[in-house]
Backbone as XML, in Angstrom:
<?xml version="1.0"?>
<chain id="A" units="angstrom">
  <residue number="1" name="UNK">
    <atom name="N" x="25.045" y="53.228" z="10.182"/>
    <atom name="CA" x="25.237" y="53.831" z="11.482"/>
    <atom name="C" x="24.626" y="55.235" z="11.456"/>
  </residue>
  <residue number="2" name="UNK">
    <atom name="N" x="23.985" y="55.673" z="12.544"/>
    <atom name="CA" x="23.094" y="56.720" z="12.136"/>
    <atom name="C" x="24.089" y="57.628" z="12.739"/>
  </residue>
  <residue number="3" name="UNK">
    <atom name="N" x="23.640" y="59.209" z="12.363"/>
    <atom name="CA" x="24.559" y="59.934" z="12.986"/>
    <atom name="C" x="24.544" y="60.685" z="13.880"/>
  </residue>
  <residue number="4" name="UNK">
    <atom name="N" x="25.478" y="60.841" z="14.494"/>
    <atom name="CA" x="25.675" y="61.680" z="15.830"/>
    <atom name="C" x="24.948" y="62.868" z="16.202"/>
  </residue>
  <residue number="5" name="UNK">
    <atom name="N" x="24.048" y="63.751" z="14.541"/>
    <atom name="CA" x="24.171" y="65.379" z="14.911"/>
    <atom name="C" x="23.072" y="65.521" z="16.440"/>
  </residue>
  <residue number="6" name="UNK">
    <atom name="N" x="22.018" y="64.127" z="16.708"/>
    <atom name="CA" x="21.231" y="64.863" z="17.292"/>
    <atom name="C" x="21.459" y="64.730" z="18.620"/>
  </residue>
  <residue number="7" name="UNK">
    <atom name="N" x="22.612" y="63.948" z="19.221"/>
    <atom name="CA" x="22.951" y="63.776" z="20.290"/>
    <atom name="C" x="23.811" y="65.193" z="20.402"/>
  </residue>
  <residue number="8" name="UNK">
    <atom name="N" x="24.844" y="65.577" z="19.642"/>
    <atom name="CA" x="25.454" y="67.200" z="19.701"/>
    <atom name="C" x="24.778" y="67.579" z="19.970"/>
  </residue>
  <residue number="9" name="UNK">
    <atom name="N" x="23.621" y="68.329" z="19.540"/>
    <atom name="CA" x="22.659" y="68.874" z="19.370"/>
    <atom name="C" x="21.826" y="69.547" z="20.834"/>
  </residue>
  <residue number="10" name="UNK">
    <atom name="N" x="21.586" y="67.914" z="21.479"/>
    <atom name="CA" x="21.007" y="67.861" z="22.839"/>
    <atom name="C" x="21.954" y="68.202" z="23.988"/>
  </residue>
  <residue number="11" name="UNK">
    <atom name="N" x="22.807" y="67.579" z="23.462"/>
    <atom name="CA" x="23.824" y="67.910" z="24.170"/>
    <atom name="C" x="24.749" y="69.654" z="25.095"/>
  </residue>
  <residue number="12" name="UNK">
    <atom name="N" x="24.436" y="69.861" z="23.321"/>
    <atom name="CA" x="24.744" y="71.980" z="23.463"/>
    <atom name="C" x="23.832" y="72.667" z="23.929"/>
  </residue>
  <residue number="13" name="UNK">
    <atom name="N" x="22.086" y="72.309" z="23.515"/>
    <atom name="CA" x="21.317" y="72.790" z="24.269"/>
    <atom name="C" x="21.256" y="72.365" z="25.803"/>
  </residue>
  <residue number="14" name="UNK">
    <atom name="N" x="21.896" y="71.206" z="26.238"/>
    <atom name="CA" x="21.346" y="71.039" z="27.846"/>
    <atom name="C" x="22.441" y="72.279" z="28.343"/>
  </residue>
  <residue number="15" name="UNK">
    <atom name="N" x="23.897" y="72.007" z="27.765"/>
    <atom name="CA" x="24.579" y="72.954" z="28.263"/>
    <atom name="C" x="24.781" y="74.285" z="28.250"/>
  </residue>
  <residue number="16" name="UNK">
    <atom name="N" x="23.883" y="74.358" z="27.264"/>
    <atom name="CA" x="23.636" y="76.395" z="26.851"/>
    <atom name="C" x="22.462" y="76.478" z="28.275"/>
  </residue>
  <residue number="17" name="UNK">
    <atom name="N" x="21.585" y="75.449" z="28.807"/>
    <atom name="CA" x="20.845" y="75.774" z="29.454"/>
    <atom name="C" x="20.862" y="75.920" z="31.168"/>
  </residue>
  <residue number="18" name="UNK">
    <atom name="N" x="22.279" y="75.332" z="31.068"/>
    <atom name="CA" x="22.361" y="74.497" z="32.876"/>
    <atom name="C" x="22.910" y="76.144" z="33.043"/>
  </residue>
  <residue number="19" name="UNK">
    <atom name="N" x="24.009" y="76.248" z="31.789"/>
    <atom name="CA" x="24.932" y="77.865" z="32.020"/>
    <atom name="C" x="23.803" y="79.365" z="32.268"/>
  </residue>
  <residue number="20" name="UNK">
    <atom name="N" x="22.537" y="79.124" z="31.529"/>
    <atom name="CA" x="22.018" y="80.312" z="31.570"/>
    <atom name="C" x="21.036" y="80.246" z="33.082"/>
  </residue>
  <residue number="21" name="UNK">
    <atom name="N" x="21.262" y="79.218" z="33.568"/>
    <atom name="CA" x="20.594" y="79.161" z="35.008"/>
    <atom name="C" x="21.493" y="79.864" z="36.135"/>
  </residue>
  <residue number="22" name="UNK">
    <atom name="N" x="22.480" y="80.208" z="35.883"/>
    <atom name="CA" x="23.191" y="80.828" z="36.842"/>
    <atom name="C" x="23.111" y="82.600" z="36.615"/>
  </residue>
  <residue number="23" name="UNK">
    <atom name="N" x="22.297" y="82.736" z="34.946"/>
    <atom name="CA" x="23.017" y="84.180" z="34.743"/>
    <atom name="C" x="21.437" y="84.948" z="34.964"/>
  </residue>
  <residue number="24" name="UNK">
    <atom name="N" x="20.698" y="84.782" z="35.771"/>
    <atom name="CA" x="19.282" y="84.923" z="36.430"/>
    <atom name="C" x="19.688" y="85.527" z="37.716"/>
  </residue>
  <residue number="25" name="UNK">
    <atom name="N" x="19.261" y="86.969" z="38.467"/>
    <atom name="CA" x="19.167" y="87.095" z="39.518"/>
    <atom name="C" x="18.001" y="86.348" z="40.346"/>
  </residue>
  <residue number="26" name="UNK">
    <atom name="N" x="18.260" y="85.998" z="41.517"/>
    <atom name="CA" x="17.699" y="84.788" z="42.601"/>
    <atom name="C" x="16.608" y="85.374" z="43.118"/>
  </residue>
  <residue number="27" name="UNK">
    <atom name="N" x="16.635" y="87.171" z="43.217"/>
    <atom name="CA" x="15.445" y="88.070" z="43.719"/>
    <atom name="C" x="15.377" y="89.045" z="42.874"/>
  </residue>
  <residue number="28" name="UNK">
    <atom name="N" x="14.330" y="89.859" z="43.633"/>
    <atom name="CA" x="13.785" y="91.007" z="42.348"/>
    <atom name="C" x="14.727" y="92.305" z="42.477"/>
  </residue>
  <residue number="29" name="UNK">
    <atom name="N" x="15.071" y="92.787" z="41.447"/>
    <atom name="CA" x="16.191" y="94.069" z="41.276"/>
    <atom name="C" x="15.833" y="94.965" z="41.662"/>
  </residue>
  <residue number="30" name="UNK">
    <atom name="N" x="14.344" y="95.048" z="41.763"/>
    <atom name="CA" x="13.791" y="96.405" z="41.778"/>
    <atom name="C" x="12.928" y="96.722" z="43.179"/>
  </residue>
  <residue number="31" name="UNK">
    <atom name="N" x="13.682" y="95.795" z="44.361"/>
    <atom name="CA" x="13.132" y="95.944" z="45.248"/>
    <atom name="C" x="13.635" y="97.531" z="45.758"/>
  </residue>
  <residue number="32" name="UNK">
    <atom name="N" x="12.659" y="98.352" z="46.839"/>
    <atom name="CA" x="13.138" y="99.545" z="46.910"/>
    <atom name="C" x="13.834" y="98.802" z="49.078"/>
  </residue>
  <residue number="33" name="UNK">
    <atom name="N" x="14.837" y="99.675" z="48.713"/>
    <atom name="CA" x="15.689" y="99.337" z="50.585"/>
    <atom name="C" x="14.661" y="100.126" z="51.600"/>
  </residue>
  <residue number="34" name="UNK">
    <atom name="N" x="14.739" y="99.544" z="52.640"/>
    <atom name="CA" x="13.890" y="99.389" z="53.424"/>
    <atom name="C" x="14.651" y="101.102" z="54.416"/>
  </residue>
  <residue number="35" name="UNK">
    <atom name="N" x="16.261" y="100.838" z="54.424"/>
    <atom name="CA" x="16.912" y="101.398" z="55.182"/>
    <atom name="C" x="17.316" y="103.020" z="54.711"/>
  </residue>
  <residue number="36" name="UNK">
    <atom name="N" x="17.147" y="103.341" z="53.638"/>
    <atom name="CA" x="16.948" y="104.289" z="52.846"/>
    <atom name="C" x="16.175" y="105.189" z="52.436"/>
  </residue>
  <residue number="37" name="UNK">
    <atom name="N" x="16.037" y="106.587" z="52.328"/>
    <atom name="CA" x="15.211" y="107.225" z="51.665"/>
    <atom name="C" x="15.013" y="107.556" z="50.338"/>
  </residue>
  <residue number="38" name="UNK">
    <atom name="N" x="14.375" y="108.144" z="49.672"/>
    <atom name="CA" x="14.999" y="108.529" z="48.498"/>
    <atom name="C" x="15.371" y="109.719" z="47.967"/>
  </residue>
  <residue number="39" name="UNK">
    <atom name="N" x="15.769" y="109.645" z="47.057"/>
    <atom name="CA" x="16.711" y="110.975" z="46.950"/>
    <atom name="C" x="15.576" y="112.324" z="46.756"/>
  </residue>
  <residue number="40" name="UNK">
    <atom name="N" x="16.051" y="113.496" z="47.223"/>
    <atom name="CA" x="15.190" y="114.584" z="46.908"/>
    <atom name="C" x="15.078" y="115.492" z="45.172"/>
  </residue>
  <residue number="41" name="UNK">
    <atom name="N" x="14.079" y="115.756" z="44.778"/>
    <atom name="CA" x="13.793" y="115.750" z="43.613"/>
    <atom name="C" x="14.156" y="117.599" z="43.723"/>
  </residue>
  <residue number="42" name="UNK">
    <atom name="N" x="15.645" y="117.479" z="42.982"/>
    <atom name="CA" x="16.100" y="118.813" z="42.605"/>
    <atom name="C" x="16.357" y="118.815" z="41.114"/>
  </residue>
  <residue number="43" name="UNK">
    <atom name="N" x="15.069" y="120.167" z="41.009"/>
    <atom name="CA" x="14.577" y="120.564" z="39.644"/>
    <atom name="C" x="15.772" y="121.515" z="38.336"/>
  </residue>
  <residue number="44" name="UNK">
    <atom name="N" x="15.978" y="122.235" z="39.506"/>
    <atom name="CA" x="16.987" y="123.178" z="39.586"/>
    <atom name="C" x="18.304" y="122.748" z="38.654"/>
  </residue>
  <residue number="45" name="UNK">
    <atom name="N" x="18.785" y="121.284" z="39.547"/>
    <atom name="CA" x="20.004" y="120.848" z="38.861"/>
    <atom name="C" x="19.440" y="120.433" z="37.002"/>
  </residue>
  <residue number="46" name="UNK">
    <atom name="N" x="18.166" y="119.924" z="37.064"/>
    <atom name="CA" x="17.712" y="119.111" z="36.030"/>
    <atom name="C" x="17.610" y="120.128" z="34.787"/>
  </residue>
  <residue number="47" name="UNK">
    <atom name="N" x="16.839" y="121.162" z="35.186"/>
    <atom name="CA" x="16.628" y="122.438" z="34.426"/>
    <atom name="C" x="17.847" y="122.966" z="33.306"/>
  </residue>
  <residue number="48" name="UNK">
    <atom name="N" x="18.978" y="123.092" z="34.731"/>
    <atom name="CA" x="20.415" y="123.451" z="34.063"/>
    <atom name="C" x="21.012" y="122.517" z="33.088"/>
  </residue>
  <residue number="49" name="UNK">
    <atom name="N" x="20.721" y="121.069" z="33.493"/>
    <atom name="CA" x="21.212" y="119.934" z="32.775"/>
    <atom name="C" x="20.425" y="120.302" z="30.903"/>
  </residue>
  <residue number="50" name="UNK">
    <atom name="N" x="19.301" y="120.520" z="31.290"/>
    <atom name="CA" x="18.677" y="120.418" z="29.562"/>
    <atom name="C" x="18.926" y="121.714" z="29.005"/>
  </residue>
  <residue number="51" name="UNK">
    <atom name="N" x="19.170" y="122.653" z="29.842"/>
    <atom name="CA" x="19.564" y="123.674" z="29.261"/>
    <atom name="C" x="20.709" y="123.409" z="28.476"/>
  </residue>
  <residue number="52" name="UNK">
    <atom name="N" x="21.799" y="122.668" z="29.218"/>
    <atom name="CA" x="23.492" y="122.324" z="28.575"/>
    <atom name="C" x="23.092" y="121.943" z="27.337"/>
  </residue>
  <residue number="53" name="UNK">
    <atom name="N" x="22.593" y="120.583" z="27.495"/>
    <atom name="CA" x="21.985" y="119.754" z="26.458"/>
    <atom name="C" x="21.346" y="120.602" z="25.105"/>
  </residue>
  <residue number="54" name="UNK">
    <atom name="N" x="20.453" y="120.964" z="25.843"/>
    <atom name="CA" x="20.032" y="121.811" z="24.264"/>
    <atom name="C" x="20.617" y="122.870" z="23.984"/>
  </residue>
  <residue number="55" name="UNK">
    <atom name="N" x="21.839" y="123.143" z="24.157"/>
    <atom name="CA" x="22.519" y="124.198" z="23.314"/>
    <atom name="C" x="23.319" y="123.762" z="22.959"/>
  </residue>
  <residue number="56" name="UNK">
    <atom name="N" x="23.874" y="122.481" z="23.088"/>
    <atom name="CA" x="23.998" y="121.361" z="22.121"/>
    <atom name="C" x="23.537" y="120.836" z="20.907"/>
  </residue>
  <residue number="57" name="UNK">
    <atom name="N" x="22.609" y="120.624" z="21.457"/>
    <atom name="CA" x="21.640" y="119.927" z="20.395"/>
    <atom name="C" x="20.864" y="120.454" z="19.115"/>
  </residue>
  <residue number="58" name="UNK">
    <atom name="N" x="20.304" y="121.567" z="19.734"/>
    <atom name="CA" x="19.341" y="122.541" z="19.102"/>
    <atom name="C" x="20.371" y="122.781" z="17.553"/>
  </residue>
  <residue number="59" name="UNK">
    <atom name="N" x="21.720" y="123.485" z="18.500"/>
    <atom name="CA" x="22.110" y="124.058" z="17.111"/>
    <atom name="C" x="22.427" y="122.961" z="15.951"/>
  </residue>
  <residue number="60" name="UNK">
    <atom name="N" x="22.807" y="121.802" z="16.197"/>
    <atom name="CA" x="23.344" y="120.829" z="15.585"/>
    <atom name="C" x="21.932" y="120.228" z="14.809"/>
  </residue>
  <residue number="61" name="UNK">
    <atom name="N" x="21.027" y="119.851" z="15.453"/>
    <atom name="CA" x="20.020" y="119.469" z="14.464"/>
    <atom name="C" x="19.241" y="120.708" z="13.417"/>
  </residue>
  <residue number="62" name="UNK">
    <atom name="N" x="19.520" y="121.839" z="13.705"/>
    <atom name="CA" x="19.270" y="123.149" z="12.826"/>
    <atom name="C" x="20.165" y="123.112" z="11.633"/>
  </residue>
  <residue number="63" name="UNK">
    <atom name="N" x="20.899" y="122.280" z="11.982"/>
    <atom name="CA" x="22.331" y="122.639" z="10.954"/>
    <atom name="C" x="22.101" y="121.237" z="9.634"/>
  </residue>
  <residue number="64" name="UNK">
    <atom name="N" x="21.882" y="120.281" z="10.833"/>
    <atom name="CA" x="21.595" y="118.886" z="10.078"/>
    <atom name="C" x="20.221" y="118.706" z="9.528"/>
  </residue>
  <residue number="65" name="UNK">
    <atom name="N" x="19.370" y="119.230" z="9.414"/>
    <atom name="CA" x="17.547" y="119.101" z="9.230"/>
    <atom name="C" x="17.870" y="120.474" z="8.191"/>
  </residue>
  <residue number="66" name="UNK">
    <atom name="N" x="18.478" y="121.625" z="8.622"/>
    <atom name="CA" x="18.078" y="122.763" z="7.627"/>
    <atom name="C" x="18.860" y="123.346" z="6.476"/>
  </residue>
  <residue number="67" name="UNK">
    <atom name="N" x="19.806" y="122.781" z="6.131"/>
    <atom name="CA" x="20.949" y="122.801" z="5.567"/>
    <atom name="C" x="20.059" y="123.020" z="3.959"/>
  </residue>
  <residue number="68" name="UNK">
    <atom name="N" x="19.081" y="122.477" z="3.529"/>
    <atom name="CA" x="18.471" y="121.904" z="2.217"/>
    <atom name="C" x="17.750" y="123.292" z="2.059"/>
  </residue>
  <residue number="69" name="UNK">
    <atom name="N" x="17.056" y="123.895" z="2.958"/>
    <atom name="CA" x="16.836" y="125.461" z="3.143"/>
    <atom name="C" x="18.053" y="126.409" z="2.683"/>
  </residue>
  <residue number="70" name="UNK">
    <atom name="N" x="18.892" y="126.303" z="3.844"/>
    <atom name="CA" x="19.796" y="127.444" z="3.396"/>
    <atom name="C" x="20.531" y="127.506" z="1.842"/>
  </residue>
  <residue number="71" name="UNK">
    <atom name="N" x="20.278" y="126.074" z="1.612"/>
    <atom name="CA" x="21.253" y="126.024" z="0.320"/>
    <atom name="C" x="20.242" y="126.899" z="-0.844"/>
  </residue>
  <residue number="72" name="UNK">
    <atom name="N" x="18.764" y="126.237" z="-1.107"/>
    <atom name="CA" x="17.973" y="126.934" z="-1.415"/>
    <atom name="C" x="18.221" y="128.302" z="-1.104"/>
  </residue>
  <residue number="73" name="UNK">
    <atom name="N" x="18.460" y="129.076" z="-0.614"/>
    <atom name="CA" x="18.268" y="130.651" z="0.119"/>
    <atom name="C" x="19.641" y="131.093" z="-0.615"/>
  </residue>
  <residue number="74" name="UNK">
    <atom name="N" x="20.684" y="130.368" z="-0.409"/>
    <atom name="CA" x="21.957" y="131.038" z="-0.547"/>
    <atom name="C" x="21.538" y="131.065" z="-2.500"/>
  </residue>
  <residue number="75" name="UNK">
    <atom name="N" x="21.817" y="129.503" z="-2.817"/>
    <atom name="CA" x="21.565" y="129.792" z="-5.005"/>
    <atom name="C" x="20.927" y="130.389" z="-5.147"/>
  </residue>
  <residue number="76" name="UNK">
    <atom name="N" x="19.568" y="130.375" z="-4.678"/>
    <atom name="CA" x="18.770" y="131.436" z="-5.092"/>
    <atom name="C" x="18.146" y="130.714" z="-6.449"/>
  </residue>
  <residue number="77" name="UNK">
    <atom name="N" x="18.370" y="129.585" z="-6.474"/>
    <atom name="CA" x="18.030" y="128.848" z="-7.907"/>
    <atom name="C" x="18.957" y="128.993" z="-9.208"/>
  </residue>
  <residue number="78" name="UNK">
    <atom name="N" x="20.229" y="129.444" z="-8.654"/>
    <atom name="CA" x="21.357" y="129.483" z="-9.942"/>
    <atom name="C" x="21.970" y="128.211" z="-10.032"/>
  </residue>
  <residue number="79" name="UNK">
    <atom name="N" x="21.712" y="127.044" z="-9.588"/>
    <atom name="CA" x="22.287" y="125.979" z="-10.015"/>
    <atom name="C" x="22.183" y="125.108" z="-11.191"/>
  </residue>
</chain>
């Protein structure tokens, strides 16, 4: 008696496939609305935003990237 695996098999793929037919939008996402404008391009807010950001950032990757420096600087080569 031969065995079952390849009927499972066909089986899980038809149904992995009928399921992923539903998880597809029907139109395009990226249509732009007809009824809408778009938003106005304020620099101002954006400016302030990377400013936040990099005084964040800046110091933290100075700390994490230069650390192998300062240690150098501080022994002085007494290790």
């Amino acid at each position: 008696m031969p065995s079952s695996n390849p009927r499972i098999i066909s089986r899980t793929l038809s149904s992995i496939s009928r399921l992923s037919r539903g998880m597809v939008e029907p139109h395009p996402f990226a249509r732009n609305a007809v009824t809408t404008s778009p938003h106005a391009w304020r620099a101002g807010d954006l400016v302030k935003r990377l400013g936040k950001t990099s005084a964040a950032y800046v110091p933290f990757y100075v700390v994490l990237l230069g650390w192998p420096l300062g240690a150098k600087w501080a022994l002085n080569g007494r290790l």
